[in-house]
N, C-alpha and C positions, 0 to 999 in steps of 0.2 A: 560482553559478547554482542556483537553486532552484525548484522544483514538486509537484503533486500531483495523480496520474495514479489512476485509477480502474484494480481491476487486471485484471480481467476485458477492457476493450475494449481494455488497452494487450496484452495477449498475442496476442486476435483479432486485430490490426495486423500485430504483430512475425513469427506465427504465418503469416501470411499471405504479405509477403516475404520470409521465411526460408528460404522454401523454392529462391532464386538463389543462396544459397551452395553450393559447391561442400566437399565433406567435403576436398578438398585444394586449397590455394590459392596459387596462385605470389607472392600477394604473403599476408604475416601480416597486415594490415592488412582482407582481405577477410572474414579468422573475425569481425569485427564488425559489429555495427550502427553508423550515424552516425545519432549525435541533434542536430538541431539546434531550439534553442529559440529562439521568437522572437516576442514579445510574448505571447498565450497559447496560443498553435499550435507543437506540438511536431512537429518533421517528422522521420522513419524510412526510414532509407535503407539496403539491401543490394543487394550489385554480385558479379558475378563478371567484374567487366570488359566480357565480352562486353555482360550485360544489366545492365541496372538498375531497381529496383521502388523506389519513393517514394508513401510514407502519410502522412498527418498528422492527429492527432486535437487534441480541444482539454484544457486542462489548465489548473489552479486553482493558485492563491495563489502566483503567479510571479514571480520573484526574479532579475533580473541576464536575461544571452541570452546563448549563445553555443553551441558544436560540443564535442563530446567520443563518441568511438570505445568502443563498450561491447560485450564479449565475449557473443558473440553467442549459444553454446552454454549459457553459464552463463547468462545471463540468463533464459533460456526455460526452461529446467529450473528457476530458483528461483519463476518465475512462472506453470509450472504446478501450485505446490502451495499458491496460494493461491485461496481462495474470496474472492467481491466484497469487495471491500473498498479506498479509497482508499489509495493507497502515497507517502510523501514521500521523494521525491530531493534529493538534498545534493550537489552536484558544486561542489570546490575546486578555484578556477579553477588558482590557481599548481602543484599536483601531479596532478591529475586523477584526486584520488581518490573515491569514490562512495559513499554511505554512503543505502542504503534501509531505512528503519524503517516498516514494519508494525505494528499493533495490539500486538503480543505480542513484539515483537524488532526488532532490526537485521541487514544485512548488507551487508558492506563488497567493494567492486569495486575494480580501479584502471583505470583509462580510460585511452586515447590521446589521439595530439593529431586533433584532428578535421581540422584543417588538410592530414595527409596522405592524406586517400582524397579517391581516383580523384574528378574532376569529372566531374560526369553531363555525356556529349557531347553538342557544341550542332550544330542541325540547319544548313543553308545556307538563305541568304536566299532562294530559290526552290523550296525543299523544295513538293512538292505536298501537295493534303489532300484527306481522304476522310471524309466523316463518316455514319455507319449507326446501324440500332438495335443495341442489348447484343444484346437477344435473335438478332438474324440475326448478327452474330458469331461466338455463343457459339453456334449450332445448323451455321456454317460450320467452324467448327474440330472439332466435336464430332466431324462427319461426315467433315470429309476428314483427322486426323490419324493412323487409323490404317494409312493407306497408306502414310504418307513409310515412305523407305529407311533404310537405314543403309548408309550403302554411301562409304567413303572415297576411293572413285576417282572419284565419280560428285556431289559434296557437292550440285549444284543440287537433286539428288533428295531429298535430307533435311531438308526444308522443305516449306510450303503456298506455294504461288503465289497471287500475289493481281495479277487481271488486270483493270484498268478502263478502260471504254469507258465514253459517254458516253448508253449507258444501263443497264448492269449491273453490279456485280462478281461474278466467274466465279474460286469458289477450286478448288484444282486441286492432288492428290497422285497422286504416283505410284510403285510401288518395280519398275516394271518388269515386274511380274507383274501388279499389281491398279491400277488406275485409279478416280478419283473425281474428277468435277464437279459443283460446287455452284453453281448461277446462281441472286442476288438478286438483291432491290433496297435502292439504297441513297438517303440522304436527300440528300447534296448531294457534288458532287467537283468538283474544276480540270482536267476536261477535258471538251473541246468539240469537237462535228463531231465527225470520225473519229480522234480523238487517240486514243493511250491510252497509259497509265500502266501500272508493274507492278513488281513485289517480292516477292521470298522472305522468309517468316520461319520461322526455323531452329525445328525441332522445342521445346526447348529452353522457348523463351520462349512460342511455341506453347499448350505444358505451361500455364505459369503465366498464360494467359490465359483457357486454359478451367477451373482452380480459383478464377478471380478473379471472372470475370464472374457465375455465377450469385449473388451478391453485390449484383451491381450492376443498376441499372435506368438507363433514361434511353436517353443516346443514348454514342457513344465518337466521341474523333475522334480521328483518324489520322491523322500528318504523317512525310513520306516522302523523303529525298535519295537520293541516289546509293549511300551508305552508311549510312544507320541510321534506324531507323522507331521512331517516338512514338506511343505509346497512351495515351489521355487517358480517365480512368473519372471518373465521382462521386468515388470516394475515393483511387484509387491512379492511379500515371504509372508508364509501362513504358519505357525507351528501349533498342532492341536493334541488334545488330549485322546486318544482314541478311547473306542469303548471296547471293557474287558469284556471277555468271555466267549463263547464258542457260540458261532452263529449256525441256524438249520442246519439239516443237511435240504440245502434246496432240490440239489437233482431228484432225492426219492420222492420229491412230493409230487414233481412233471408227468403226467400219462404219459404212457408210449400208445402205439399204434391206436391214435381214433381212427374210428371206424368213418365218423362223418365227416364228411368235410366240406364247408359252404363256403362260396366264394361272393363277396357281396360289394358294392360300392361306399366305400369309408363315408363318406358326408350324406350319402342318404341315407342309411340307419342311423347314424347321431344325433340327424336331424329329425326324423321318427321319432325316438328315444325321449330325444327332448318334448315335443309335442305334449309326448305321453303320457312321460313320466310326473304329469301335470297335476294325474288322477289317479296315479297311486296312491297308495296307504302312506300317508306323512310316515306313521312310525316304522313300517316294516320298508317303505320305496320297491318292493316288488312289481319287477317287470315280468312277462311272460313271453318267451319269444317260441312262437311254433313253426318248426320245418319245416317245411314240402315243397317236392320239388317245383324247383326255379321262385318258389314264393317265399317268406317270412311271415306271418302276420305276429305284427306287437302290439302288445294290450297289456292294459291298467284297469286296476278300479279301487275305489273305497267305499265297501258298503255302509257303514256308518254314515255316510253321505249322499248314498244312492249316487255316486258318478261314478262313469267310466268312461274308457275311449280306446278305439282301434285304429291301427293302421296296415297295409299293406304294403312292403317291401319288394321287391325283385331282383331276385338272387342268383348265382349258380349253381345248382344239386340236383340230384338226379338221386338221392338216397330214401330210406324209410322216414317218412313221417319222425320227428322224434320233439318234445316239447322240453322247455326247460325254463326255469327262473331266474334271474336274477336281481343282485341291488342296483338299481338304478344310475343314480350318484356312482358307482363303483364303475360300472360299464360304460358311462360316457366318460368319466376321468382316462379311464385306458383307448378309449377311443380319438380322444383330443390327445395324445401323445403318443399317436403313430402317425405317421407323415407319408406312408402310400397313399396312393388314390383307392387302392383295394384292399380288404383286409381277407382274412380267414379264419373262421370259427374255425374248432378242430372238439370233435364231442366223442364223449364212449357213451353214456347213458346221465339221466338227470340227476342221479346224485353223483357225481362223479365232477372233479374242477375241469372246466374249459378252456382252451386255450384260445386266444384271440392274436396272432400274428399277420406280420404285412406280407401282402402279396410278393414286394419286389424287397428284399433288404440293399440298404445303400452296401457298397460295394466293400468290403472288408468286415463289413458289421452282418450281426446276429442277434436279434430279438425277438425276445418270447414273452408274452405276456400272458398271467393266467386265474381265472375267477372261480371262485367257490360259489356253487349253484347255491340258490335258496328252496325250501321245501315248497311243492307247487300244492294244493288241494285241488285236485280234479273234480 
């Protein structure tokens, strides 16, 4: 089996699903990549089991076809030290050994049998499908993955929910403290009338969807069973293991009609917040954000330490005075992953979750973002 791969787009590849291996792998078979050749489409396969990422580019002066297991570490390290240049592969079928020559030298591999990794899992005849643009994808994982949990008792929580009805998909993280709803639109789905569809995809693969996508353009489609979800791109196939079980009910946890409502400049409170958030309590990061009209004042402290610090904001309100807490770290992460220039607290009272939404939503989108106060001592 022979070929000749350009070396530059073959690392951008390898580079790309490399990132599913796992630095420990319960099988030794998963520290490699699987090449398989086959007419002049060389396809690149890494799995840690749960996941799996499949590329394929095209490749010159091709000799024989067939599978061979190629160390996945070495490989990458020998092919980041080459500048463009076309690289000829030598794979002997009967020992599977590998002999790459470059301009200026050779280097020798010895391969597995390709035969023993993992078969990519195949979906059921009734798997559903969902097909959307890259971009509302990639702008739906952006936003809702830094809520998932980590949380081992609780695993539905350590994934994006992806809930479709038959006219939105509505993704959805949560770790219990912070809350995020992202409602699009999507281009086509198999459900109708009041049906709906819905799957967790675990943090994980999550990851390697949002370093994949801005890559890609076009449209992605999505095929979905009971257990395991397909992502289909321009270049690459993703197939993952979802996570079982039944996720919140997020709608009960959203207030409805707050009473207050602030309307405030995004990059000047985070920029506050940060300040501030300087001299907070290390352990608890309590902030304190107090109302009044057209003003904010935010304040920290650590008595332990005898500091503190204040700032004054300016805002839009005209409502009652009302004070409330929050985690700090919590309140800027939702505030770096909204992209108006203006946001909108939305409050009922201080023990009660707040919601933090943008002024303008981009145009087919809906997002909600929402924080569990912390208890204030007046």
């Amino acid at each position: 089996m022979k070929f000749i791969a350009s070396s530059t787009e073959l690392l951008s590849h390898l580079q790309a699903i490399s990132r599913v291996i796992n630095s420990k792998n319960s099988l030794p078979i998963l520290d490699n990549f699987l090449f398989e050749l086959n007419g002049n489409t060389l396809t690149m396969t890494a799995s840690d089991i749960e996941t799996t990422l499949v590329t394929s580019m095209e490749v010159e002066s091709v000799e024989g076809a067939g599978k061979v297991a190629v160390a996945s570490r070495l490989l990458l390290d020998t092919l980041r030290e080459f500048s463009e240049q076309p690289l000829s592969f030598d794979i002997n079928d009967s020992n599977l050994a590998l002999v790459i020559t470059s301009s200026n030298g050779s280097y020798n591999f010895i391969g597995q049998n390709g035969d023993e990794y993992p078969r990519l899992p195949e979906l059921q005849d009734n798997a559903r499908q969902l097909t959307l643009a890259v971009d509302t994808l990639e702008k739906g994982i952006a936003k809702t993955l830094f809520a998932t949990a980590d949380d081992e008792l609780r695993p539905v929580m350590n994934g994006i929910f992806f809930d479709i009805d038959a006219a939105d998909l509505t993704m959805v993280a949560t770790d219990a403290h912070k809350l995020v709803r992202y409602k699009a639109k999507y281009v086509a789905a198999s459900v109708q009338g009041d049906e709906r569809e819905s799957f967790i995809l675990p943090k994980k693969p999550a990851n390697m969807l949002k370093n994949l996508l801005p890559r890609e353009a076009g449209e992605v489609a999505i095929e979905f069973d009971n257990k395991n979800a397909r992502f289909r791109l321009e270049n690459y196939t993703m197939v993952c293991r979802q996570v079982e079980g039944r996720f919140p009910n997020y709608n009960g946890v959203i207030p409805k009609g707050n009473p207050y409502k602030i309307i405030v400049d995004r990059v000047s409170i985070l920029n506050a917040l940060k300040r501030v958030q300087v001299f907070s309590n290390q352990g608890s990061n309590l902030i304190r954000l107090a109302f009044s009209p057209n003003t904010i004042h935010v304040s920290a402290q650590d008595i332990d330490f005898s500091i503190s610090a204040e700032e004054t904001v300016n805002c839009q309100y005209d409502g009652e005075p009302i004070n409330i807490g929050f985690k700090s770290s919590f309140l800027i992460d939702i505030l770096n992953n909204i992209d108006s220039s203006d946001v909108v607290f939305e409050l009922a009272d201080p023990s009660r979750a707040g919601l933090i939404l943008p002024f303008e939503n981009a145009e087919g989108e809906d997002l909600l973002m929402l924080l569990m106060p912390m208890l204030l001592n007046e």
